[in-house]
Every structure is written in C-alpha cells, then in structure tokens.
Phi, psi and omega in degrees: 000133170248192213295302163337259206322316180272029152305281200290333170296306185300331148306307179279334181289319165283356156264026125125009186286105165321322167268337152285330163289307193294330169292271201313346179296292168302304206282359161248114177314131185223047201286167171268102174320326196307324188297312191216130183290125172089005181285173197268001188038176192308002197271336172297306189302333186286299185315310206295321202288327175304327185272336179295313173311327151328264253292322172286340139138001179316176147231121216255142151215139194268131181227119206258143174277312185224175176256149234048043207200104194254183164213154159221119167247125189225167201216159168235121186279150155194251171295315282101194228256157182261145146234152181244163152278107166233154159195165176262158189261350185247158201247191180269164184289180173250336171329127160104354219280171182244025176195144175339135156269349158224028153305341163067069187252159183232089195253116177075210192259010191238151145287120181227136196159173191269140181065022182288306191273303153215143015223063159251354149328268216305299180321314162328307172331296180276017202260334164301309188310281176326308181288340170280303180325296163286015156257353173156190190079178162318102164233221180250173139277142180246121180264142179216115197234105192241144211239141180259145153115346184284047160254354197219245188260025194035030134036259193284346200261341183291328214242359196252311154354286226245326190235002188098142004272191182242180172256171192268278179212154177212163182221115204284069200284067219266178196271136159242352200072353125115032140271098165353077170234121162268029160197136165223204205267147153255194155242181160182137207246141189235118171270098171268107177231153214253135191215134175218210226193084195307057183254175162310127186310354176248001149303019197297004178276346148289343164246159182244143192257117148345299180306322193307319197254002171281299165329295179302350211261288188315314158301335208260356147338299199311339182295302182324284178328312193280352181269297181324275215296342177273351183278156195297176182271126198274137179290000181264303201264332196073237182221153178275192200192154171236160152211165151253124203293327187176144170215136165256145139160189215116117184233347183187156194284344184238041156237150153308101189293145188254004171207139179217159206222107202236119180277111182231158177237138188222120185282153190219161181250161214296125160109017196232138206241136181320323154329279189326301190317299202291351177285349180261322186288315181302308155311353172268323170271344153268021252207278165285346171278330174319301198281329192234120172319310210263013133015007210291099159205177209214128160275164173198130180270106205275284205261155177186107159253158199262134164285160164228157166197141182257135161312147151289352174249020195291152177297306192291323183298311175274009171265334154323299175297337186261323167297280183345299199283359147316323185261319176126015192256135191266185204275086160233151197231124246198178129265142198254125166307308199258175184266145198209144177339320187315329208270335195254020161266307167330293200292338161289355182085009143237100185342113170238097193261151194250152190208070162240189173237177190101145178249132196325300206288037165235011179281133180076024225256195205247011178206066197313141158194179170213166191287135157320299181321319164309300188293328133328322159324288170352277168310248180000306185299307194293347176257352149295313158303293186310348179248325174308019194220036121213143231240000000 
C-alpha cells in the first residue's frame, strides 16, 4: 500500500467510515506470534486504534499483558447500563494465503485481506458505532475493549476479566453473519498417553505396542460419541463431539512401539463442566484396561474453555434482533460453532452475545474477506442498540 493511498484511508477512517476503518484495520499487520514465527503481535494496531479513540474523545489505555502483546481499552460516559464492545486485534498467520494479506484492497463489493472477516470488520463496526455514540446523542456509558490474543490462549480478554473495567452487558463482534448468537460450545483437550515395551518386530512375546492400544482406546471411544449424539439437543447447539486431533509414536516400522501419545478434543455444551468430560473419557480406558491386562496409559486434561449461553429471550438478544430489523437485516438467532471470548465474559457475569459481520467460513481461509455492506450494517445496528439501553 503506499503512502498515499494509505493516507487517504486513514482520513476517512478517523472520521468514523466502517470500511475505512476495516481497510486500515488490515492494512496494519497484528498476525499472534504464538501462532506464526515472526507475526508482530498487537502493539502497533493497539498504538494505532488508541489514537484514533483519543481523537474522538474516548480515554484510551494500552495495556501490554505480555510482551509486545497489548489490549486498548478506552471507556465513555453516558447513561443507564454500561456496555461493552469487543473484538480482538490479533490474527491468524498468512502462509498459503492466496491474495496480498495486508493491502486491504476492495475487489467488488468485498475487503479482502487478512483478519478481514476476522475480525477486523466487526472491530471496525464497532469503532464506527463509538464515533457516532461520542459525538452526541442518548447514549449508555461505553466500554470499548479490543483484545490481544484470542486466536491462542485469550490473554487480553483474561486480563480485561480479572482487571477491569466491567459491564453491564456485551456484544462480542466476531463474524456472525450479521445473526445473534448468544451461545456456543466449549471444549476440552485431553492428552492420552500409551506407555509400551520396546522389542524386535519379530519378539511379539516381548512387546507391548503402544500404538495397538492407543487405537484400541480411540475405537472404544466411538461409544462415548455415540452417548453424546442420544442425549437431548441443545437447541442452538446440537450435540457435543469428540476426536482425535493428533497422535504420535513410534521409532521404526520393525520395532514394537513403547510409547504413543493421542491428543483429543471433546466439544462440549454450555454447563458441562470439564472434570465430567475427562471422567467419562477414564471410564472408557478403564473400561478397556479390564479387556487388555498389559495396558499401561494415563489422560491429562492440557486445555479446557468453558460453553456459553444467554437466554434467548435475555434483553440483550432481543434488542439486538429489534435493533437490526430497524436496518432492514432479518431476524435470526443461531449458534456459533467455535469458541470465542464471550465465554469468559459470561463466566464472569456479563451477559454476552456474539453479533458481526462477515461469515465464520471465511475466517483464517486463504483468500480471506468480507462483504463491505455487513461492516455498515453493522456499525447502524450496533449504534441503534447501543442508544435503545437508554430509556
């Protein structure tokens, strides 16, 4: 991009334009180092976004959680109940991708470019929404919270938790499609390891195969799975689900492997508390140490987020759906497949939905984008809501 052009973006942007703000938003690179060798993590984008909200009259402050790895939180007085905005600032890598990832180009009707969809629309959305809010009118008090780090461990939102400030109620802006959803699944990741007996492939009375039995654990799995899909149906959500994600092990094709290592993931639904899960999963291997003697193996729970949910008939879902048809965007209310910061906002006791635009399948993909028209949208809904919370 050059110096111009990204001039003339950076101009229309701090004067409050929802696509213009989502071009400069792409065009400063944020890739999550955890993520990818050499992204630049938040601090430039964090330095940038402060200044535009400075400019607006917010008070903004950047707070690095780790290092080069920021949150910008800036707040507004106003009314009535606080709300907040959020989204994270940092993206997924760029390898593979198959268009410039941070020229921020306008091919047609779409922004195209990394973190286009996600989520720097939606951060756009809401930062057009804050400039209208801070130039006058009926509003709330506003929290405006952009985040480092959710592509990886969340971080920024662990620390905007634990430190403040808080809300009311918040709208989460991750791509929705420009639908409500106040619930999705959580996980947990379970490390199942395989302990065997090293011998020559032609010794089987001397090895124990690691693998054999990692397999068998993994087939005998197929049960577990099958008790989730007969338990009732969360109406949002569906059912919860397992896999295995990765397995290792082994050193040569004519040795008995002594050891295999199997990485599982278990989807899980709001309120199903992580203990149970690895506890259903241990009755299945032991379960199977009963059927095979020489067995040796051990689970450890590495990860674990918690699912969410907002009622549906909760104030913040329906003033969402009533601002939106104000705009003319029709009324649907959905469940989000992956998991997102909404959950550890929940879990702190502020009612949280996740609501943008731009669609989940085109987030991290290789030639990423969103429709323009949604981050206008967007933007309209969230500042119609955001003034309907004062009464």
């Amino acid at each position: 991009m050059t110096n111009e052009r990204r001039a003339r973006i950076e101009t229309a942007a701090r004067a409050g334009d929802p696509v213009a703000l989502a071009q400069l938003l792409v065009a400063t690179p944020s890739v999550n180092p955890a993520l990818s060798a050499g992204g630049t993590g938040e601090a430039e984008i964090t330095a940038l976004v402060a200044g535009v909200l400075e400019g607006w009259g917010l008070r903004p402050d950047v707070v690095e959680i780790a290092p080069g790895r920021c949150n910008v939180v800036a707040s507004l007085e106003g009314q009535g109940p606080t709300l907040m905005l959020n989204g994270h600032l940092d993206t997924v890598g760029v390898e593979g991708m198959t268009v410039e990832p941070f020229a921020a180009q306008i091919v047609a009707s779409r922004l195209v470019g990394r973190g286009a969809c996600d989520m720097k629309g939606g951060v756009a959305a809401l930062l057009a929404a804050t400039f209208r809010l801070a130039a006058g009118g009926p509003r709330p008090s506003l929290v405006v919270a952009l985040t480092a780090d959710e592509e990886h461990a969340s971080l920024g939102m662990q620390a905007v938790v634990r430190d403040g400030p808080h809300a009311n109620l918040a709208v989460v802006c991750e791509p929705t499609s420009l639908a409500v959803m106040p619930a999705h699944k959580g996980f947990v990741w379970v490390r199942a390891t395989f302990r065997g007996r090293a011998a020559h492939g032609s010794r089987p009375d001397l090895g124990v195969d690691a693998i054999r039995h990692a397999a068998l654990y993994v087939a005998a799995l197929d049960r577990y799975v099958e008790d989730l899909s007969a338990r009732a149906s969360h109406p949002l959500l569906g059912h919860g689900s397992l896999h295995a994600g990765t397995i290792s092990g082994g050193t040569a094709p004519s040795v008995y492997p002594d050891h295999c290592e199997v990485q599982l993931e278990c989807r899980t639904m709001p309120r199903t508390p992580a203990e149970a899960v690895v506890a259903e999963m241990q009755r299945v291997l032991d379960d199977l140490r009963a059927r095979e003697p020489s067995l040796d193996a051990s689970l450890a729970m590495t990860l674990e987020r918690p699912g969410t949910e907002v009622a549906v008939d909760a104030e913040l879902v329906r003033g969402l759906l009533a601002a939106g048809a104000a705009h003319g965007v029709a009324p649907s209310v959905q469940g989000m497949t992956g998991w997102v910061d909404a959950a550890l906002l929940n879990e702190s006791g502020v009612p949280a939905v996740c609501y943008g635009p731009g669609a989940t399948e085109q987030a991290h993909t290789a030639d990423e984008w969103i429709e323009t028209r949604e981050i206008v949208a967007c933007a309209d809904v969230l500042e119609t809501f955001a003034r309907s919370l004062v009464r």
